[in-house]
C-alpha positions as CSV (number, residue, x, y, z in Angstrom):
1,X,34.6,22.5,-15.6
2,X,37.2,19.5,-15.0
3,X,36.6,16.5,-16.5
4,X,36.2,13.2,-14.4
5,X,38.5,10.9,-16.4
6,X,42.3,11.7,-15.7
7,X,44.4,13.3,-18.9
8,X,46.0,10.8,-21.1
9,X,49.8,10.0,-19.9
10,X,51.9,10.4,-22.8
11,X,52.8,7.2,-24.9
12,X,56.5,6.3,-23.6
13,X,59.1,5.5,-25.9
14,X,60.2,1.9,-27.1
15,X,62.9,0.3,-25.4
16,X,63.6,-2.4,-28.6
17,X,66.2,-1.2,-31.0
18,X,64.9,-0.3,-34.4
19,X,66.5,0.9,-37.7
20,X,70.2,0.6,-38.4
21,X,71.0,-0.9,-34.8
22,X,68.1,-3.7,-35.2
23,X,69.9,-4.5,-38.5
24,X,73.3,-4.7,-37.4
25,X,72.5,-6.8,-34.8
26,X,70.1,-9.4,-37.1
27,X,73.3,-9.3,-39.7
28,X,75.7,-10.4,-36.4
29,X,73.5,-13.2,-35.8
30,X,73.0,-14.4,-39.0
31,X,76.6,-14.7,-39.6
32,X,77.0,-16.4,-36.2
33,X,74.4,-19.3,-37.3
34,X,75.5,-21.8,-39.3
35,X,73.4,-22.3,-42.9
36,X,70.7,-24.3,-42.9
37,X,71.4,-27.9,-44.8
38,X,68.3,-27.5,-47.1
39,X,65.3,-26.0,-48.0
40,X,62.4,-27.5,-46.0
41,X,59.8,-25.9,-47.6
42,X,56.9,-27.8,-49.9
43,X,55.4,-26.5,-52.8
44,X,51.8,-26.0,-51.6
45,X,49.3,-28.2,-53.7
46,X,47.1,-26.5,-56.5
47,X,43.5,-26.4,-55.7
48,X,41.6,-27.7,-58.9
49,X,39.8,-24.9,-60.4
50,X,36.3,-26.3,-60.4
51,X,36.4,-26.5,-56.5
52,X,35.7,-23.6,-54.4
53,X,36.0,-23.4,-51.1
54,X,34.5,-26.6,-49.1
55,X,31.0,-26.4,-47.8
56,X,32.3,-27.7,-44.0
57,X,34.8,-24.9,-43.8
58,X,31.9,-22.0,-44.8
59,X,29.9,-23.6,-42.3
60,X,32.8,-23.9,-39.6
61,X,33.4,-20.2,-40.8
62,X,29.8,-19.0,-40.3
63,X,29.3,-21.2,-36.9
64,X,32.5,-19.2,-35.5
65,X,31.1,-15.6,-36.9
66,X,27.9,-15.9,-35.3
67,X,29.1,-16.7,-32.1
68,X,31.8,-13.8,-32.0
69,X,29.1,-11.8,-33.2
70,X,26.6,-12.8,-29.9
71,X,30.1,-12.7,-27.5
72,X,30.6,-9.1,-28.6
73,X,26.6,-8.4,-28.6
74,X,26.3,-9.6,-25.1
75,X,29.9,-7.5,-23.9
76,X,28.6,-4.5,-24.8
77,X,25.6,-4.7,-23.7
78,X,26.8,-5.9,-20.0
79,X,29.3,-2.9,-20.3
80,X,27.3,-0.2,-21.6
81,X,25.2,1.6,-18.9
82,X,21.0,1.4,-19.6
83,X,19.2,4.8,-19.2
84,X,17.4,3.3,-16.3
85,X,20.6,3.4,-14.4
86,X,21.3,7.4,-14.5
């Protein structure tokens, strides 16, 4: 007995350079750039320890959740074949 679905291809290889070529070449270009004048970077702000984690962005949070949660609900159940249809 054959199955219906086709065999799986084989996964191809990569055409983007990895290991020691990938590094040579990031090493070329960092020595073609010129340094950057400065650090830009800001030392991220302490939270106080007596606040947690703002009630609007648990809500934002749980708002986005449910919704993903009906999305995926109602995918699968438009993709997924009912035993009425056999």
């Amino acid at each position: 007995m054959t199955s219906p679905h086709p065999r799986r291809r084989p996964q191809r290889r990569s055409e983007i350079a990895r290991g020691p070529q990938q590094t040579a070449g990031l090493q070329e270009v960092r020595d073609a750039l010129t340094p950057a004048p400065g650090s830009c970077a800001v030392a991220p702000a302490p939270l106080p320890a007596d606040e947690g984690v703002p009630p609007e962005l648990l809500a934002l949070v749980t708002y986005h959740c449910r919704h993903i949660n009906a999305y995926l609900a109602r995918a699968l159940t438009d993709a997924l074949p009912t035993t009425t249809d056999r």
